[in-house]
C-alpha positions as CSV (number, residue, x, y, z in Angstrom):
1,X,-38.6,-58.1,-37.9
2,X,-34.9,-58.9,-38.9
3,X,-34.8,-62.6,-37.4
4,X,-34.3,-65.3,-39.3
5,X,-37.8,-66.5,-40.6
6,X,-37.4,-70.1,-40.6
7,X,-36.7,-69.9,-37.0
8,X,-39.3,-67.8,-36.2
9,X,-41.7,-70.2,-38.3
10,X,-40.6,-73.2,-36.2
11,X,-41.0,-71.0,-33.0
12,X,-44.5,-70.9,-33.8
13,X,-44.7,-74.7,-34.0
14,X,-43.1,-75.1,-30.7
15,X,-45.2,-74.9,-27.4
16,X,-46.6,-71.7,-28.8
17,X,-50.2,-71.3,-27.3
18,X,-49.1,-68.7,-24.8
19,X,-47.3,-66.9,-27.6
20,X,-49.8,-67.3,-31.0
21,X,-50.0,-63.7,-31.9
22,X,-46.5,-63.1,-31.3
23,X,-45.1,-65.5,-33.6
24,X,-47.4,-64.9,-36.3
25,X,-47.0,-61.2,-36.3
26,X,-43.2,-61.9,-36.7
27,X,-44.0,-63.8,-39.5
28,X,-46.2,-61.1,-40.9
29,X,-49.5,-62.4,-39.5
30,X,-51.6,-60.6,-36.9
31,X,-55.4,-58.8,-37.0
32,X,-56.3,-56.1,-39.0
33,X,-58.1,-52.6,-38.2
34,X,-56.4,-49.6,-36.3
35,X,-57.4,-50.7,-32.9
36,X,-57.1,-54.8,-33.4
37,X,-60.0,-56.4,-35.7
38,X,-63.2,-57.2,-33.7
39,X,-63.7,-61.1,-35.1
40,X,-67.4,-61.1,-34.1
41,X,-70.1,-59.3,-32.4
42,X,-72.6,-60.6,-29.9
43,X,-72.3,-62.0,-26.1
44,X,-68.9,-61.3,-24.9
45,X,-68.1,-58.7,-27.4
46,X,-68.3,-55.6,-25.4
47,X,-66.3,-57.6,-22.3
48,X,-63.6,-58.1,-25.3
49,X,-63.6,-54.3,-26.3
50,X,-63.2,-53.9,-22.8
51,X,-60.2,-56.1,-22.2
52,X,-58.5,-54.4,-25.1
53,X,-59.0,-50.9,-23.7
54,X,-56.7,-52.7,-20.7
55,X,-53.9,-53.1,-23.0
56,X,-51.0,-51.1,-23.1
57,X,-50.3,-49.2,-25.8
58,X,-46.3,-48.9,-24.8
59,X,-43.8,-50.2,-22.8
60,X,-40.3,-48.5,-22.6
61,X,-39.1,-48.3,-26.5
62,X,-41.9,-51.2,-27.1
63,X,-44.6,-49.8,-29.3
64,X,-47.8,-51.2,-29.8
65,X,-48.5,-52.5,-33.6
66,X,-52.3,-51.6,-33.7
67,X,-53.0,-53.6,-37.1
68,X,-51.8,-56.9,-35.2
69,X,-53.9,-56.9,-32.7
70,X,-57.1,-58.6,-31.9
71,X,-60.5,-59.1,-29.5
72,X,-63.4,-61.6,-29.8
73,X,-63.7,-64.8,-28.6
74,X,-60.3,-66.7,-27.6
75,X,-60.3,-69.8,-29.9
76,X,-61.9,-67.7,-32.9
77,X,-59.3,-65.1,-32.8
78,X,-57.5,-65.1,-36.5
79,X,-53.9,-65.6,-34.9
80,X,-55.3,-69.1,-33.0
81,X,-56.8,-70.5,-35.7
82,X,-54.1,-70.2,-38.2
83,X,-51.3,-71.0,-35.5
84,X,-53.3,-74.3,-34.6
85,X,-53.4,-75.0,-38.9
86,X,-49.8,-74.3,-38.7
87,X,-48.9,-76.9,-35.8
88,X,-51.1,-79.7,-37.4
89,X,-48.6,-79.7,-40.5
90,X,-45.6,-80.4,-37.8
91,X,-44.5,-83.5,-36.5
92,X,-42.5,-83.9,-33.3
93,X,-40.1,-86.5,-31.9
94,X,-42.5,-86.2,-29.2
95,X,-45.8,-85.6,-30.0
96,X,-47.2,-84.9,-26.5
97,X,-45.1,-82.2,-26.4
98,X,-46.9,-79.9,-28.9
99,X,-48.2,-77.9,-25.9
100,X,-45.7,-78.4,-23.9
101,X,-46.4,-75.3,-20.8
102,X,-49.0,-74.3,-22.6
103,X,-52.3,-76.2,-23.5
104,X,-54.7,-73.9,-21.5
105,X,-55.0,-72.3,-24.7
106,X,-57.1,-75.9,-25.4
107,X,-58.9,-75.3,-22.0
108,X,-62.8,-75.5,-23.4
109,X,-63.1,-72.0,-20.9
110,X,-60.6,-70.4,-22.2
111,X,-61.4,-71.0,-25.8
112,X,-65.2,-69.7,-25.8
113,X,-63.9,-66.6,-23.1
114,X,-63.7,-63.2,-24.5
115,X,-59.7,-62.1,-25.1
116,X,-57.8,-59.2,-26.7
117,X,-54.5,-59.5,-27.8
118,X,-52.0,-56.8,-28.3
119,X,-48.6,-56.6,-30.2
120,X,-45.4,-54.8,-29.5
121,X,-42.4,-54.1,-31.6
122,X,-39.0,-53.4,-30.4
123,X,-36.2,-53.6,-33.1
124,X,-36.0,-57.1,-33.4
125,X,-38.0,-58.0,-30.8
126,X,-41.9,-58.7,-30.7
127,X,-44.0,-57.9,-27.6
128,X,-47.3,-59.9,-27.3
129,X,-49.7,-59.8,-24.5
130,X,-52.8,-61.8,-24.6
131,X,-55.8,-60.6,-21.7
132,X,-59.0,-63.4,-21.2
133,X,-61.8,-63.2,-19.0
134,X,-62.4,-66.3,-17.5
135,X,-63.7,-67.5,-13.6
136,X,-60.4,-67.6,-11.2
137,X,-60.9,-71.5,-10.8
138,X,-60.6,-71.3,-14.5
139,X,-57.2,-69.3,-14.4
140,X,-55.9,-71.5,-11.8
141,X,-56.4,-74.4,-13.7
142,X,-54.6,-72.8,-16.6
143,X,-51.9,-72.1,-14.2
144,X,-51.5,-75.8,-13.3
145,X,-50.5,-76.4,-17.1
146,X,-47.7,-74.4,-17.4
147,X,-45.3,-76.6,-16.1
148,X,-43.3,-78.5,-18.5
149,X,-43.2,-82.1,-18.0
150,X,-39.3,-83.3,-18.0
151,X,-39.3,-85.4,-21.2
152,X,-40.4,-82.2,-22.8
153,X,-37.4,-80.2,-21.9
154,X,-36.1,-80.9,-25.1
155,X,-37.9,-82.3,-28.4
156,X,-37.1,-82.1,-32.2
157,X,-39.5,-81.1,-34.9
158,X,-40.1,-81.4,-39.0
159,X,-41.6,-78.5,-40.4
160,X,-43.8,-79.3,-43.7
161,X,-41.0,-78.2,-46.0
162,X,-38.7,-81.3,-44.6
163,X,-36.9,-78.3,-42.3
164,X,-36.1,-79.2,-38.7
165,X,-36.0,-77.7,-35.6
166,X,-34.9,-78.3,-32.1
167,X,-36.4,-76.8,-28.9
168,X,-35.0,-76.4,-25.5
169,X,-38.0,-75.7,-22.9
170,X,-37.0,-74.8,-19.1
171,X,-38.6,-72.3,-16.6
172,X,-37.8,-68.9,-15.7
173,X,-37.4,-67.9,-12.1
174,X,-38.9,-64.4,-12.0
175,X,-40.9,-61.7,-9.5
176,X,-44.3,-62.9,-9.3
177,X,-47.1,-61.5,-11.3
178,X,-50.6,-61.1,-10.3
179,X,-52.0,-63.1,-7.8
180,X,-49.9,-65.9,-9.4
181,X,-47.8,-66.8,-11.8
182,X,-45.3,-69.1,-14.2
183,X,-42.7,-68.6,-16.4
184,X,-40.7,-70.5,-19.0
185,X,-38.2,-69.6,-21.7
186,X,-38.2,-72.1,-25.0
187,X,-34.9,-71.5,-27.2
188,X,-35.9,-72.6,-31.1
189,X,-32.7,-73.7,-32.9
190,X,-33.0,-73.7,-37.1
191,X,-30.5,-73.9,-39.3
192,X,-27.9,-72.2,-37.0
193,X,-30.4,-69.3,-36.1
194,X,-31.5,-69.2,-32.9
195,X,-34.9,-67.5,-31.6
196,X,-35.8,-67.2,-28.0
197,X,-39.4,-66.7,-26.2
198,X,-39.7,-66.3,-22.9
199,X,-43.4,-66.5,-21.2
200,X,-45.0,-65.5,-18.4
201,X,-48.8,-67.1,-17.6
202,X,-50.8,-65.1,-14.7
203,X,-54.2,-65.0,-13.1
204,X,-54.8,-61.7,-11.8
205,X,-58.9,-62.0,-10.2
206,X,-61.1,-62.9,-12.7
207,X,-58.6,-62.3,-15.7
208,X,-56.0,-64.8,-17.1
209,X,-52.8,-62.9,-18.7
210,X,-50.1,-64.3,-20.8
211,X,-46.8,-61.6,-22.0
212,X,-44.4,-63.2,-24.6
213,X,-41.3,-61.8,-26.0
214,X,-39.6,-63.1,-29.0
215,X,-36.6,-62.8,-30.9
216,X,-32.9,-63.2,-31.0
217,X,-32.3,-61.9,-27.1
218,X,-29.6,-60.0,-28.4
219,X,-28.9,-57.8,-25.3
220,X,-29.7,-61.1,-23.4
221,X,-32.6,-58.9,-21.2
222,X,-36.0,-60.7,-22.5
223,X,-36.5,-62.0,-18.9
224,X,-35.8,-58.3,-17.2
225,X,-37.9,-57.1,-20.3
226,X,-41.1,-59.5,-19.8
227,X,-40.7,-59.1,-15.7
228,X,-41.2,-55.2,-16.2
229,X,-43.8,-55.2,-19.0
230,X,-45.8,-57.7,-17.0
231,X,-45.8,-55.9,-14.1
232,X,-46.9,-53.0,-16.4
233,X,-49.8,-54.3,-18.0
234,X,-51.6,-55.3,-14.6
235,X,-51.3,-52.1,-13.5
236,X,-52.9,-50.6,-16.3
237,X,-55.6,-53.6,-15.5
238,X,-56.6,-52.4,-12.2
239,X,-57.0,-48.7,-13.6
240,X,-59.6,-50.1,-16.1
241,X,-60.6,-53.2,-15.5
């Protein structure tokens, strides 16, 4: 990835649950193994291999980076834990913004469900798309975070090196996805770079879904970009799921 990685460091310290894997395979981070590193065997394991057979493996000229992905439990997958280590060295303006749109990640459900997370690249662009199990009151809880609160439409925050960074969180007005859905867009400003991601949260039956794009936006299409390769991924959910 060509971005800038200050920014992309400070987009992972943003409201970044929705996006964890994302960021940090920007940055370099990710899983490991060709199919996305198993982090632990036992209950829930085989419903994790499963949710990662429902990933895609392509969308358009997005291809899938197989070493960055991951399955296990939610809140033991590598990308969580070392994104949440990451946030705790930040410190906002506006502290209860941290998870701003997206602390279902924190939801106690969501972080002992099975989940399998996929990365995409696309030039400059990263692809994530994160797939847990969870019961569809669960989802729909989750659902009911992703909604910004107005004082966190925009917050400042100091990275542990004394850098700074600004963010700019609004939501995205797109076709629905799944049986329901939000969006939101957060532009990260460092330095004079600039890094967009724009999420989409669904619930699609018994499966919560999150689809992240981030990068520079270059060709300005990430929300035409995320619409499609949402759409896409809950097809291929219904074929084998």
């Amino acid at each position: 990835m060509e971005h800038p990685r200050a920014a992309r460091t400070a987009a992972v310290a943003a409201p970044a649950a929705a996006v964890l894997v994302a960021a940090l395979a920007a940055c370099g981070g990710g899983g490991g193994g060709a199919d996305g590193e198993d982090r632990e065997q036992g209950p829930g394991a085989e419903a994790a291999a499963k949710l990662g057979e429902a990933q895609l493996v392509q969308y358009e000229d997005a291809k899938v980076v197989p070493e960055a992905g991951e399955r296990g439990t939610y809140g033991r997958l590598a990308g969580v834990e070392r994104t949440e280590e990451l946030r705790a060295s930040t410190d906002l303006d506006k502290p209860e913004c941290m998870d701003a749109a997206t602390s279902w990640g924190s939801l106690p459900e969501v972080r002992k469900a099975p989940a399998s997370v996929a990365v995409f690249a696309r030039g400059d662009d990263t692809v994530s798309h994160t797939l847990v199990e969870v019961p569809e009151g669960v989802a729909d809880e989750a659902l009911e975070t992703v909604a910004p609160e107005k004082e966190c439409s925009s917050y400042e925050a100091t990275m542990e090196d004394g850098s700074t960074s600004s963010y700019t969180v609004s939501e995205v007005d797109m076709d629905p996805v799944g049986d329901a859905s939000r969006a939101f867009a957060v532009k990260t400003e460092t330095g004079g770079d600039t890094v967009w991601m724009y999420s989409v949260v669904y619930r699609h039956g018994g499966h919560l879904g999150a689809a992240t794009v981030l990068g520079p936006d270059e060709e300005g299409d990430y929300a035409e970009l995320l619409s499609g390769f949402a759409a896409s991924a809950v097809e291929r959910e219904e074929k084998v799921l």
